[in-house]
CHARMM-style PDB file with segment names, atoms N, HN, CA, C and O in Angstrom:
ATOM      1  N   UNK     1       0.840  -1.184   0.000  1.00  0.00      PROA
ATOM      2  CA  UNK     1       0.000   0.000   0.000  1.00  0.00      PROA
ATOM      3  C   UNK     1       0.885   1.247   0.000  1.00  0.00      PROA
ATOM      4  O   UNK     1       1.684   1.355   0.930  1.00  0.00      PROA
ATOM      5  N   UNK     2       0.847   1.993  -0.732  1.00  0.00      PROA
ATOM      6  HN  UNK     2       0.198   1.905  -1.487  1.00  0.00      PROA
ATOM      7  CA  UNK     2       1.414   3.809  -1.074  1.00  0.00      PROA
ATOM      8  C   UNK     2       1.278   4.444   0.295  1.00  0.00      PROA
ATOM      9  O   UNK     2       0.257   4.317   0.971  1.00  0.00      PROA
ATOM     10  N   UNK     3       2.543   5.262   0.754  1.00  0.00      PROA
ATOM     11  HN  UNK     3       3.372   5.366   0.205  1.00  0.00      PROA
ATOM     12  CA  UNK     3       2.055   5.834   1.655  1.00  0.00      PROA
ATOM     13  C   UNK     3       1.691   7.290   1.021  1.00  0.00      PROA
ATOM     14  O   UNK     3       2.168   7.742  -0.019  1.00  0.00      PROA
ATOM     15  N   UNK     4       0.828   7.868   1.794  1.00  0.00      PROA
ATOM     16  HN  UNK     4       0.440   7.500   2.639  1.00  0.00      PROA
ATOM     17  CA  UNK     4       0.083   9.166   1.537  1.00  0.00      PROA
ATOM     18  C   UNK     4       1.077  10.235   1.937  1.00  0.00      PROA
ATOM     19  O   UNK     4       1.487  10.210   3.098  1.00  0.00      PROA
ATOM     20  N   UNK     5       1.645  11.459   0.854  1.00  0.00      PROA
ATOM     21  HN  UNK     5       1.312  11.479  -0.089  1.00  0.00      PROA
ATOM     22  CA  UNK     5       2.655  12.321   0.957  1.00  0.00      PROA
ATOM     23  C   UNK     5       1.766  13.723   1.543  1.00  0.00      PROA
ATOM     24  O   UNK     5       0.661  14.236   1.363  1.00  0.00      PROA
ATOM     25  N   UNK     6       2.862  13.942   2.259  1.00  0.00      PROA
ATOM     26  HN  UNK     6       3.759  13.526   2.405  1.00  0.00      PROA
ATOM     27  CA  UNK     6       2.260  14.889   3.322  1.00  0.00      PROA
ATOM     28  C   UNK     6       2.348  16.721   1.954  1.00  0.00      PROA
ATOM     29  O   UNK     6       3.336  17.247   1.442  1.00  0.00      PROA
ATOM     30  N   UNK     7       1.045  17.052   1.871  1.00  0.00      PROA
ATOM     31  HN  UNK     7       0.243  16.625   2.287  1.00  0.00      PROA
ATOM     32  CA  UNK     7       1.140  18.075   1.252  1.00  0.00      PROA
ATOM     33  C   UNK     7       0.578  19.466   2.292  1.00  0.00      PROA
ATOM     34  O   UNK     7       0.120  20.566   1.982  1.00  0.00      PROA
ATOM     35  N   UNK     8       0.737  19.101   3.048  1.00  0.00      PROA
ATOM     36  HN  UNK     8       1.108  18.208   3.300  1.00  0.00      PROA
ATOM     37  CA  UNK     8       0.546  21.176   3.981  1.00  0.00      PROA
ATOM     38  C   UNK     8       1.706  20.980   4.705  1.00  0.00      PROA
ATOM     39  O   UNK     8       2.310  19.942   4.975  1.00  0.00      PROA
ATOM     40  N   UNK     9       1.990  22.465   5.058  1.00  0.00      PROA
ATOM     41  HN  UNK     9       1.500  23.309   4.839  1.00  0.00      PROA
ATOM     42  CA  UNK     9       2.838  22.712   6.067  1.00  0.00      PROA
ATOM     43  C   UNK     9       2.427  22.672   7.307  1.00  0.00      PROA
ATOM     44  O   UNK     9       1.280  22.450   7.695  1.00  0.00      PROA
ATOM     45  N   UNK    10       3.812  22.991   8.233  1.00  0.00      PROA
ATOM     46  HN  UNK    10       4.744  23.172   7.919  1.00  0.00      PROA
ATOM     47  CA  UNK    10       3.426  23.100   9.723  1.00  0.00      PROA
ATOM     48  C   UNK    10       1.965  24.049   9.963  1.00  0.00      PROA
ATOM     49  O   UNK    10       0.916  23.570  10.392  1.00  0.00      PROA
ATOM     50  N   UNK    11       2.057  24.696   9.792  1.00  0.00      PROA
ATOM     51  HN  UNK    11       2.909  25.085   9.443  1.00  0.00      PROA
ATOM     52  CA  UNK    11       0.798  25.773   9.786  1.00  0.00      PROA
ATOM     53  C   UNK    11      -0.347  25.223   9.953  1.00  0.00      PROA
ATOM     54  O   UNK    11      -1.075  25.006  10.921  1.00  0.00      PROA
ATOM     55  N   UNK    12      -0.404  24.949   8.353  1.00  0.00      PROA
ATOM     56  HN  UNK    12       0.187  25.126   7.566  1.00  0.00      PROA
ATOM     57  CA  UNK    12      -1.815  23.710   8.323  1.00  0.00      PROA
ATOM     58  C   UNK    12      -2.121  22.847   8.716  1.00  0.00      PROA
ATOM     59  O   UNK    12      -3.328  22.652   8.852  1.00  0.00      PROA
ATOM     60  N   UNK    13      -1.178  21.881   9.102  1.00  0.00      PROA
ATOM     61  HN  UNK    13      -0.197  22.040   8.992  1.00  0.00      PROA
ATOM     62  CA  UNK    13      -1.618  20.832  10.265  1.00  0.00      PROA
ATOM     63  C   UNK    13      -1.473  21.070  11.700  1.00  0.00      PROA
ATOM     64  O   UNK    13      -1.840  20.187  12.475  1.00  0.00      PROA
ATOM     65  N   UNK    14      -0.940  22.248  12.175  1.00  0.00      PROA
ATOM     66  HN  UNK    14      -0.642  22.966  11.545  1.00  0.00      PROA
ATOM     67  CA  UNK    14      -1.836  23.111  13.859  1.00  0.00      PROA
ATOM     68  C   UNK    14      -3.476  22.791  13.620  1.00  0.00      PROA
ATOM     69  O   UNK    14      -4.195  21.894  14.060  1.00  0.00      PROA
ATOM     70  N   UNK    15      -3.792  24.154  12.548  1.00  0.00      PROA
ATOM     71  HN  UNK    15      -3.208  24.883  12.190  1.00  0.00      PROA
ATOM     72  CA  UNK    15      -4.742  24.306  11.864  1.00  0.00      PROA
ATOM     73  C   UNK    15      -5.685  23.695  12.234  1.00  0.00      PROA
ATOM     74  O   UNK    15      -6.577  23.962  13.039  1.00  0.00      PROA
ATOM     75  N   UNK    16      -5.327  22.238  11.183  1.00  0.00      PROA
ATOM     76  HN  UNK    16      -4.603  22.021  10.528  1.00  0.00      PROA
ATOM     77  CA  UNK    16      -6.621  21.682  10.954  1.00  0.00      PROA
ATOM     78  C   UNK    16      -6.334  20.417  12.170  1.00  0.00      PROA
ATOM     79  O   UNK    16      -7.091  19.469  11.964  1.00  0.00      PROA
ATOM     80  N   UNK    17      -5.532  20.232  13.222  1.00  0.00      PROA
ATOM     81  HN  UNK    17      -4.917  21.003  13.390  1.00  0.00      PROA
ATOM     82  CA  UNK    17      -5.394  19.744  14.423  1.00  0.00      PROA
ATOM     83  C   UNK    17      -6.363  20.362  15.784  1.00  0.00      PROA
ATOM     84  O   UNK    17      -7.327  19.727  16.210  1.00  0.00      PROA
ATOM     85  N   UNK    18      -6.055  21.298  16.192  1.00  0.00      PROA
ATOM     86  HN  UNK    18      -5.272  21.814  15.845  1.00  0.00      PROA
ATOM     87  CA  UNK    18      -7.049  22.367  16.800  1.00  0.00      PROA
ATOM     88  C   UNK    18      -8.496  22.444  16.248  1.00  0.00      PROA
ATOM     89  O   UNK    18      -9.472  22.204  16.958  1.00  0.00      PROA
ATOM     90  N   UNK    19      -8.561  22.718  15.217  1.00  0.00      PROA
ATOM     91  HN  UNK    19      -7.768  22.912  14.640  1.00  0.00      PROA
ATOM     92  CA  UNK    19     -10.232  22.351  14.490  1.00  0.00      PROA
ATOM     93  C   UNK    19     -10.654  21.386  14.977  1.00  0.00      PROA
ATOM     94  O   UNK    19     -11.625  21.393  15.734  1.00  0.00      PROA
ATOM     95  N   UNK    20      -9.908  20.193  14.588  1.00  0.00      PROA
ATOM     96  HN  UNK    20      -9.119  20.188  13.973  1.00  0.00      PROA
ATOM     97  CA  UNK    20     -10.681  18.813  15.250  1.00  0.00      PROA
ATOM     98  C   UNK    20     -10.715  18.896  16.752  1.00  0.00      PROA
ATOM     99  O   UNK    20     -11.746  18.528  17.315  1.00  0.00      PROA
ATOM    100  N   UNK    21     -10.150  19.144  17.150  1.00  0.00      PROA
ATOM    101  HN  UNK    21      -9.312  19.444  16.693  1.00  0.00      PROA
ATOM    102  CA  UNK    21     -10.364  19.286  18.878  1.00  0.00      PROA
ATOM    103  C   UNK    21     -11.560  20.248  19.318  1.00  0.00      PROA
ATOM    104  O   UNK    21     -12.202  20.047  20.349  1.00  0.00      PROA
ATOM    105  N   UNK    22     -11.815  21.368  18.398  1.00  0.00      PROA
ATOM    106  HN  UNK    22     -11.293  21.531  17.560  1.00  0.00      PROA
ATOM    107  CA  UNK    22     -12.910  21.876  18.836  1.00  0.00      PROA
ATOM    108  C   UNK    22     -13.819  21.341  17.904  1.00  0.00      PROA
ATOM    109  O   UNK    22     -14.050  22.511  17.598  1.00  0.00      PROA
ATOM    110  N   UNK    23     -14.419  20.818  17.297  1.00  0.00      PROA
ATOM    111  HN  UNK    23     -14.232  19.867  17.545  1.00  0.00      PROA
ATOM    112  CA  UNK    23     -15.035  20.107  16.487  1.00  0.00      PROA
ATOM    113  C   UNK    23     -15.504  18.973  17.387  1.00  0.00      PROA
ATOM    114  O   UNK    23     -16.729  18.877  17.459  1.00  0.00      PROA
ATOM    115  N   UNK    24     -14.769  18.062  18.114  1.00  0.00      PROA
ATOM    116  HN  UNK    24     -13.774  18.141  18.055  1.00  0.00      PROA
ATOM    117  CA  UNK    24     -14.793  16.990  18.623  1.00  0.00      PROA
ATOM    118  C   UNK    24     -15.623  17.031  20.158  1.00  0.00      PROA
ATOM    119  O   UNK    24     -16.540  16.379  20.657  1.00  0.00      PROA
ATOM    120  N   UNK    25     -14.696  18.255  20.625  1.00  0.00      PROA
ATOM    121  HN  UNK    25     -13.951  18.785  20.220  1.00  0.00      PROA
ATOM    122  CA  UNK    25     -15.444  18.886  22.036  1.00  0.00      PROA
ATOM    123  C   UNK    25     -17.163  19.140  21.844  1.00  0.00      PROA
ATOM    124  O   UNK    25     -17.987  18.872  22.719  1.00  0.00      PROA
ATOM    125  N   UNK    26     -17.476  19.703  20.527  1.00  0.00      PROA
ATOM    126  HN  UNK    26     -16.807  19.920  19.816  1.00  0.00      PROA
ATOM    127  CA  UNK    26     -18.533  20.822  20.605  1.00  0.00      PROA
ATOM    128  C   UNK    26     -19.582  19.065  20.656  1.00  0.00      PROA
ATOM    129  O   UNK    26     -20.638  18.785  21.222  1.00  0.00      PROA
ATOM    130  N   UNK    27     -18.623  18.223  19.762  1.00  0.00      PROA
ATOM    131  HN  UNK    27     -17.765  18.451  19.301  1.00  0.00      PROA
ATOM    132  CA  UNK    27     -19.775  16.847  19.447  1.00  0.00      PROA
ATOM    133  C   UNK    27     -20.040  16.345  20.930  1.00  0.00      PROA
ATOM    134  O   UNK    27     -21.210  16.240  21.298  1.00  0.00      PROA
ATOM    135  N   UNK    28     -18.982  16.023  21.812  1.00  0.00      PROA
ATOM    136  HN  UNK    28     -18.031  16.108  21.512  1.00  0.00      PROA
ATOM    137  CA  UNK    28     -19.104  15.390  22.722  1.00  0.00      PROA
ATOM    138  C   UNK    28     -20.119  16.470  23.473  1.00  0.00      PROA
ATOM    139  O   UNK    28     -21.133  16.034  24.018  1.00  0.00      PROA
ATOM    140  N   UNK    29     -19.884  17.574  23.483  1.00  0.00      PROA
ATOM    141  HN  UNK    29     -19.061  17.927  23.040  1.00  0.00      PROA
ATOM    142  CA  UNK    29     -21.040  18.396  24.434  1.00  0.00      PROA
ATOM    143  C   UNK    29     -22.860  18.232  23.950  1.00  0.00      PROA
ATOM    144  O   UNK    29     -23.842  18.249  24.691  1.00  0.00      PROA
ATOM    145  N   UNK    30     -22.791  18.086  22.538  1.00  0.00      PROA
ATOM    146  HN  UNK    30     -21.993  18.072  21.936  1.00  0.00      PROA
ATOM    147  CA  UNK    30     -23.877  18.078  22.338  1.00  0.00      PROA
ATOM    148  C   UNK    30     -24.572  16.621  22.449  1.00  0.00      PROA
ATOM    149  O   UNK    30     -25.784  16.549  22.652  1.00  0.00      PROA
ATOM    150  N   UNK    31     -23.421  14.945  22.249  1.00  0.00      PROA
ATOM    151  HN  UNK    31     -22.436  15.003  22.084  1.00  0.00      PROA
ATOM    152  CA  UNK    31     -23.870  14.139  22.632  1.00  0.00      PROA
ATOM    153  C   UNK    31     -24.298  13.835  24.065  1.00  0.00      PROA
ATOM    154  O   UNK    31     -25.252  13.124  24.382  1.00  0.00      PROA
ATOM    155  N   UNK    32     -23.095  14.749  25.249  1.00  0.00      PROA
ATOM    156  HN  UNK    32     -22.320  15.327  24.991  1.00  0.00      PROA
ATOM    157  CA  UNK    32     -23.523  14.291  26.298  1.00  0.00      PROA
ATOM    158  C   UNK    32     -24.209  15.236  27.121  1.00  0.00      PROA
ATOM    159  O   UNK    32     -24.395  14.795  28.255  1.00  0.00      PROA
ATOM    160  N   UNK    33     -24.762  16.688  26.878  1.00  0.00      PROA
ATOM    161  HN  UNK    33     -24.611  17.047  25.956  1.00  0.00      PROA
ATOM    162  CA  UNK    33     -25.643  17.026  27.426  1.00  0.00      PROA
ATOM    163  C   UNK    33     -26.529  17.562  26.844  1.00  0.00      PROA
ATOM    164  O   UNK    33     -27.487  17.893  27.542  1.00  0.00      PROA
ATOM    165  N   UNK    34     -26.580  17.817  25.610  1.00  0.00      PROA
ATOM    166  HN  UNK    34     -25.801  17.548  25.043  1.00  0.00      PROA
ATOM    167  CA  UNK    34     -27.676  18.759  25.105  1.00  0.00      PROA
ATOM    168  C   UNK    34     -28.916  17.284  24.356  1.00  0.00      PROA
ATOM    169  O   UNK    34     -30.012  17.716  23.998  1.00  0.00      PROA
ATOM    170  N   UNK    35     -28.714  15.904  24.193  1.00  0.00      PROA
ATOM    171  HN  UNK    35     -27.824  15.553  24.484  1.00  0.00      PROA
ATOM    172  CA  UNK    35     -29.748  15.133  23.993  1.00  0.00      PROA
ATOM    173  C   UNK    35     -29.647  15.417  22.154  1.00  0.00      PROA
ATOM    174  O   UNK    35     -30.600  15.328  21.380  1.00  0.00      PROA
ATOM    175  N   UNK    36     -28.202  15.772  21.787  1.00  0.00      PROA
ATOM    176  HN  UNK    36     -27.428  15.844  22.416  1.00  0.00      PROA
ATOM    177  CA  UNK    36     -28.597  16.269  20.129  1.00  0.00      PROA
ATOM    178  C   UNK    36     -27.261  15.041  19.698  1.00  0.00      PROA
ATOM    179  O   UNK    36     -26.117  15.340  19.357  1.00  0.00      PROA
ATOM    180  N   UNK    37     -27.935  13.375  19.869  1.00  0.00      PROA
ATOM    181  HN  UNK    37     -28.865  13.132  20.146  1.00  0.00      PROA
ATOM    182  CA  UNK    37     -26.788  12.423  19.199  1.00  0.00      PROA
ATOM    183  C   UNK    37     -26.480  12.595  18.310  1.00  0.00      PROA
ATOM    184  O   UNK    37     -25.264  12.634  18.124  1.00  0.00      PROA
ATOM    185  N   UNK    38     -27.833  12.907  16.673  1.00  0.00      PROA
ATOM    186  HN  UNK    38     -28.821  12.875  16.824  1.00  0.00      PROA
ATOM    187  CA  UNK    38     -26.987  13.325  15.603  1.00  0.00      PROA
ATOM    188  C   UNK    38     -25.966  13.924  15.249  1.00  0.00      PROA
ATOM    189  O   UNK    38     -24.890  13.490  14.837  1.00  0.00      PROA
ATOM    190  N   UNK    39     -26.426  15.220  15.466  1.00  0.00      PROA
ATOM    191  HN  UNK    39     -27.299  15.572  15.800  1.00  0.00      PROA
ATOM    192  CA  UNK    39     -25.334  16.013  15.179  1.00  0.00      PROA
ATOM    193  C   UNK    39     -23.999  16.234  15.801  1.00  0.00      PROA
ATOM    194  O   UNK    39     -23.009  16.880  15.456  1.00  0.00      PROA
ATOM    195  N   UNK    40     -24.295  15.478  16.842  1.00  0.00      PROA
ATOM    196  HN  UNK    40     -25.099  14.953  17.122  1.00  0.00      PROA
ATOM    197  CA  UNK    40     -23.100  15.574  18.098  1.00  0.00      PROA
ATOM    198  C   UNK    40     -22.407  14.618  17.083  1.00  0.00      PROA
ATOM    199  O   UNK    40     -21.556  15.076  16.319  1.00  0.00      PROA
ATOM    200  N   UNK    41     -22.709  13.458  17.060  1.00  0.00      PROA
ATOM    201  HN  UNK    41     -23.400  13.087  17.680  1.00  0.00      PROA
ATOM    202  CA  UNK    41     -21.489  12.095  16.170  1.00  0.00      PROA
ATOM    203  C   UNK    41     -21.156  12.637  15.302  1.00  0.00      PROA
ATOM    204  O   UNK    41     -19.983  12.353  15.057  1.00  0.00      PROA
ATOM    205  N   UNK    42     -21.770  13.666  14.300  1.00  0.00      PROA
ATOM    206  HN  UNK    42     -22.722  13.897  14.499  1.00  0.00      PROA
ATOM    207  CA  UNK    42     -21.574  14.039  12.866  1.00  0.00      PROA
ATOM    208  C   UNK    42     -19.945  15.125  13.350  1.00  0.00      PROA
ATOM    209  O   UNK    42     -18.958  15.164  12.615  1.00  0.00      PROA
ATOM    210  N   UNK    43     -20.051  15.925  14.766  1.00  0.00      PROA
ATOM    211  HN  UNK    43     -20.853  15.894  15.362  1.00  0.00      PROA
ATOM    212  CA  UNK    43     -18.928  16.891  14.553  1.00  0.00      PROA
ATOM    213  C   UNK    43     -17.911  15.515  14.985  1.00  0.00      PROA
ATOM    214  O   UNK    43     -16.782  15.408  14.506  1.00  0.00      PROA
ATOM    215  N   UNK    44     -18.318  14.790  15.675  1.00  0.00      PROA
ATOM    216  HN  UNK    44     -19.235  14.877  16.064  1.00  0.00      PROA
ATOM    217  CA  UNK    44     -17.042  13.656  16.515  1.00  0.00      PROA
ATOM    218  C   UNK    44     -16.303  13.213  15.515  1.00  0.00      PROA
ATOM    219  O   UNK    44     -15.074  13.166  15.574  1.00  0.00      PROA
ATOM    220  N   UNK    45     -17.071  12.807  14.392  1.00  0.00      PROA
ATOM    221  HN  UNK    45     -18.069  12.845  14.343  1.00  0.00      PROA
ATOM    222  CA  UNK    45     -16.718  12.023  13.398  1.00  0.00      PROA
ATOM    223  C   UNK    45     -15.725  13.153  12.654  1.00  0.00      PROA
ATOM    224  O   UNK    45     -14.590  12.803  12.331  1.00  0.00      PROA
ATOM    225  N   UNK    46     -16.197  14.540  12.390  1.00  0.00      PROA
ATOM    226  HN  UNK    46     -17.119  14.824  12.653  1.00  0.00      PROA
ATOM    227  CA  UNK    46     -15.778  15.336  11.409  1.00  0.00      PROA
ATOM    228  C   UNK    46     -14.269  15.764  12.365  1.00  0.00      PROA
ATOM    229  O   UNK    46     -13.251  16.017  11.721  1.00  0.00      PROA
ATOM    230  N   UNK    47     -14.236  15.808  13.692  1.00  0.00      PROA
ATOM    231  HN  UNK    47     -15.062  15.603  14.216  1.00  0.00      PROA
ATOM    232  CA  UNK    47     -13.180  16.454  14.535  1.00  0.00      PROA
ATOM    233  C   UNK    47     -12.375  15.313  14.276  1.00  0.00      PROA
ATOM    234  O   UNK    47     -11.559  15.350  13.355  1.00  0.00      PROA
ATOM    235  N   UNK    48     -12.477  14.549  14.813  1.00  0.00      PROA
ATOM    236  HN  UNK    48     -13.139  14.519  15.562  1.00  0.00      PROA
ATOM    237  CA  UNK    48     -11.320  12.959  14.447  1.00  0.00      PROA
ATOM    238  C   UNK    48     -10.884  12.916  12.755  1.00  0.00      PROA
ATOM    239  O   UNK    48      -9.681  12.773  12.537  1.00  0.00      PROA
ATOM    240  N   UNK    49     -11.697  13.019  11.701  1.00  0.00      PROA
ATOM    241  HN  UNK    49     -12.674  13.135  11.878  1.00  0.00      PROA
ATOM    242  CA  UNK    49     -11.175  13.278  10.094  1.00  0.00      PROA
ATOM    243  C   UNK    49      -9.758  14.649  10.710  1.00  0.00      PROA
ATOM    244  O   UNK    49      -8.558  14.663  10.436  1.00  0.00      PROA
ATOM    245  N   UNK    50     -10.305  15.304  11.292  1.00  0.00      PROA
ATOM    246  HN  UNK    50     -11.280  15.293  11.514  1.00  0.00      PROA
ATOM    247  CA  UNK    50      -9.465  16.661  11.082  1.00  0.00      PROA
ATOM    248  C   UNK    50      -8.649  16.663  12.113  1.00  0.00      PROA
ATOM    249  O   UNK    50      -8.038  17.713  12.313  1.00  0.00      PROA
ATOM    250  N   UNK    51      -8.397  15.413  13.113  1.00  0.00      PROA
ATOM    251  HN  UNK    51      -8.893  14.560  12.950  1.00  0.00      PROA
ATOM    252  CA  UNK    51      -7.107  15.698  13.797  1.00  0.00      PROA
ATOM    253  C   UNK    51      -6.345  14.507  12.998  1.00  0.00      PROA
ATOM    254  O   UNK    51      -5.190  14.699  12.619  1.00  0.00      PROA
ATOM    255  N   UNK    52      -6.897  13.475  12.788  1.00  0.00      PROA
ATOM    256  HN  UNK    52      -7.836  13.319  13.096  1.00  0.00      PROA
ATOM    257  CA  UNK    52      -6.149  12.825  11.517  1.00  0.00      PROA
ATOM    258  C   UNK    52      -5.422  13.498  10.461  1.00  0.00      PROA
ATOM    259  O   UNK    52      -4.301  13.138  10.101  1.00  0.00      PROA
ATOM    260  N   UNK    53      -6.034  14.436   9.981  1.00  0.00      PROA
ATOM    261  HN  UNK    53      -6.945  14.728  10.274  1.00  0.00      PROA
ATOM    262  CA  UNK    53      -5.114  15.263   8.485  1.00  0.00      PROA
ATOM    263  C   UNK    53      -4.088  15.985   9.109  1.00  0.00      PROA
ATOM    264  O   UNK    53      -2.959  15.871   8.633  1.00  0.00      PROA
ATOM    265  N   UNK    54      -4.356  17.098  10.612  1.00  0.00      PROA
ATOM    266  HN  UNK    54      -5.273  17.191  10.999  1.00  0.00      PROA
ATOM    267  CA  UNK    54      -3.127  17.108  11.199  1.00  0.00      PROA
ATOM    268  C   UNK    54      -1.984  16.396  11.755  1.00  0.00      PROA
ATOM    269  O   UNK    54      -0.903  16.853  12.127  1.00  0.00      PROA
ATOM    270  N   UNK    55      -2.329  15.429  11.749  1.00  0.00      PROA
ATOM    271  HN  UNK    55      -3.207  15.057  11.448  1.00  0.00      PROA
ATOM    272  CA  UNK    55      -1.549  14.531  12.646  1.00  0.00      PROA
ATOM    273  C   UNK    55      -0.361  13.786  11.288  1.00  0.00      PROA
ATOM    274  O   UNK    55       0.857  13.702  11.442  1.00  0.00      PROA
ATOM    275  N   UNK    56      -1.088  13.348  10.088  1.00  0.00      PROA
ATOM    276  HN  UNK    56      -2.078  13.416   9.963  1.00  0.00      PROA
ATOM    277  CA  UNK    56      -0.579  12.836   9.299  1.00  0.00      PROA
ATOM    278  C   UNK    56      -0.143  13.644   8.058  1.00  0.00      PROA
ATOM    279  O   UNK    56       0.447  13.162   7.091  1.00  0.00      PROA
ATOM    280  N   UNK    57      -0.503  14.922   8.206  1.00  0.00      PROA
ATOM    281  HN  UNK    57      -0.983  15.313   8.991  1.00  0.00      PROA
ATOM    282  CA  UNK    57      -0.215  15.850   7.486  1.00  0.00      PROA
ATOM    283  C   UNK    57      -0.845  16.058   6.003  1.00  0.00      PROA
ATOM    284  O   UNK    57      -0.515  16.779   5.061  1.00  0.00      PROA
ATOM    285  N   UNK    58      -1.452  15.515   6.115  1.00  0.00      PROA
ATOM    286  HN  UNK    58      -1.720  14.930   6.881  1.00  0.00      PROA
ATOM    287  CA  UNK    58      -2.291  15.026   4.520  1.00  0.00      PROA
ATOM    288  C   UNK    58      -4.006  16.224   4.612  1.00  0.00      PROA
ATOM    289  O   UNK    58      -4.707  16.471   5.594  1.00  0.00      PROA
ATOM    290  N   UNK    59      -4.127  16.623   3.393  1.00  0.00      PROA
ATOM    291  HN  UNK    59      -3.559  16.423   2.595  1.00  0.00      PROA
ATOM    292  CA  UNK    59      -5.847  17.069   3.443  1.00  0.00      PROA
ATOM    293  C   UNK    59      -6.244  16.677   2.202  1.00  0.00      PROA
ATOM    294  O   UNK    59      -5.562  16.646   1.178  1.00  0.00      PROA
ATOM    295  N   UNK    60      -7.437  16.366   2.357  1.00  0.00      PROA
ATOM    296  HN  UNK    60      -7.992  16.392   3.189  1.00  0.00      PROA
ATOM    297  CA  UNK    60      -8.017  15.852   1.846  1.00  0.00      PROA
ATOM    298  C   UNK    60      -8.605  16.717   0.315  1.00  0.00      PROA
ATOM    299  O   UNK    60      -8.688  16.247  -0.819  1.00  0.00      PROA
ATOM    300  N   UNK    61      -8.976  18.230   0.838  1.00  0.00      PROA
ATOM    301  HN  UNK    61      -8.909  18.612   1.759  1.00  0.00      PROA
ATOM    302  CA  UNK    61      -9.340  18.437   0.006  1.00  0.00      PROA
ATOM    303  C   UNK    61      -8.069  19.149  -1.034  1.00  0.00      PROA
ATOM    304  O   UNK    61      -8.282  19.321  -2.234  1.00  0.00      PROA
ATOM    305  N   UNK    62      -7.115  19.418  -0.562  1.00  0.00      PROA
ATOM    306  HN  UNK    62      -6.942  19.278   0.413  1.00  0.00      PROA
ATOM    307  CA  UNK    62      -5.646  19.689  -1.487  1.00  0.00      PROA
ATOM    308  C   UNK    62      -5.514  18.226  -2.550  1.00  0.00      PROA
ATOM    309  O   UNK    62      -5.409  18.249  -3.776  1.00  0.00      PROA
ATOM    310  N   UNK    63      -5.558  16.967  -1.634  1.00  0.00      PROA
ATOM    311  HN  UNK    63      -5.643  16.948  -0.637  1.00  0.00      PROA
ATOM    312  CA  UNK    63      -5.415  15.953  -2.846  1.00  0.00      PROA
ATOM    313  C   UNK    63      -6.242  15.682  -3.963  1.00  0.00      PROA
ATOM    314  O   UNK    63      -5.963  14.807  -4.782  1.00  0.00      PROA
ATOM    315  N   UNK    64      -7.253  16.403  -4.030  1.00  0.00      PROA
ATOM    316  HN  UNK    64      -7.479  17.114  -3.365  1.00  0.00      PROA
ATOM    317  CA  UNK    64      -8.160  16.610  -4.801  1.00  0.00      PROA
ATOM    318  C   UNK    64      -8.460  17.785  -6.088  1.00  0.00      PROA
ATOM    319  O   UNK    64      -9.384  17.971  -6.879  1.00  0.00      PROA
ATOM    320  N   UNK    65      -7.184  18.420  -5.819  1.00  0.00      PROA
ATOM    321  HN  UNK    65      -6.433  18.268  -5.176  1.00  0.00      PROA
ATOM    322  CA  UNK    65      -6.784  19.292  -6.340  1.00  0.00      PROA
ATOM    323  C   UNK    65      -7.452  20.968  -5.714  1.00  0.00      PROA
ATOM    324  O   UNK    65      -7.322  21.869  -6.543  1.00  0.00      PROA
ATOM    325  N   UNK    66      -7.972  21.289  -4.657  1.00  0.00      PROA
ATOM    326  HN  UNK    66      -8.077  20.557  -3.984  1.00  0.00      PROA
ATOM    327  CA  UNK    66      -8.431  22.551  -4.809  1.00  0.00      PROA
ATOM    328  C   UNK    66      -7.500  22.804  -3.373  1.00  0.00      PROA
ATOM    329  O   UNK    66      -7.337  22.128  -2.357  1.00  0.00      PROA
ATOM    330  N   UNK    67      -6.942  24.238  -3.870  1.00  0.00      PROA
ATOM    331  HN  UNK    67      -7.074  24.787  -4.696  1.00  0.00      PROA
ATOM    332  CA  UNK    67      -6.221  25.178  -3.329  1.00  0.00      PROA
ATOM    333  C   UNK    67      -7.301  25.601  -1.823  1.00  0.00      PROA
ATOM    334  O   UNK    67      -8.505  25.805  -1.663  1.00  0.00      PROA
ATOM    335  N   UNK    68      -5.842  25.578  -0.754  1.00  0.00      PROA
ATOM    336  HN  UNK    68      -4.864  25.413  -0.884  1.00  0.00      PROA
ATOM    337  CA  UNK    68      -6.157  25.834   0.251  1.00  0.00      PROA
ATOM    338  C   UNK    68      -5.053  27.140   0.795  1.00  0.00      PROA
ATOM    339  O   UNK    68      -3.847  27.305   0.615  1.00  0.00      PROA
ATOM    340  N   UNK    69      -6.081  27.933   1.522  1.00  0.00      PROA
ATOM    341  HN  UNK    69      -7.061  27.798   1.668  1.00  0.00      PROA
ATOM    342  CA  UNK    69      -5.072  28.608   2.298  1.00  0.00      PROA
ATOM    343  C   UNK    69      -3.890  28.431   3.141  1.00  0.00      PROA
ATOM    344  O   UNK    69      -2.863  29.096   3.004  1.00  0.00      PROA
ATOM    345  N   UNK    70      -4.083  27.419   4.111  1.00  0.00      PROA
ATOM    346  HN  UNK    70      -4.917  26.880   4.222  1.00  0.00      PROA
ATOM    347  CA  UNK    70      -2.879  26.880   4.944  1.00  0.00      PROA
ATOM    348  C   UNK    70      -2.717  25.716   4.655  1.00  0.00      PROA
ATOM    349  OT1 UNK    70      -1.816  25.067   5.188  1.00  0.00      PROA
TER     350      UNK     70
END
């Protein structure tokens, strides 16, 4: 299997590291007190994608070809 080449810089994977953490927080708050499971899993799910791309340095939507700021 290919490994996946890291295309952002340091910058961008803070970035989109921190995103997922608040992304992830806002899910867990809304799964565990506000009674809103949907949407709560939908940010959990979306915060974990986005501490993954920081972590591994990869985004998703750059490999796809569209230009990102960081």
């Amino acid at each position: 299997m290919k490994k996946w080449a890291c295309n952002i810089g340091l910058a961008g994977r803070i970035m989109r590291f921190l995103m997922g953490l608040l992304f992830a927080a806002a899910g867990i708050y809304l799964v565990g007190w506000q009674d809103a499971a949907f949407w709560g899993t939908g940010l959990i799910a979306l915060g974990a994608f986005g501490m993954f791309e920081g972590i591994a340095g990869w985004c998703a939507l750059r490999s796809l070809g569209i230009d990102t700021p960081l």
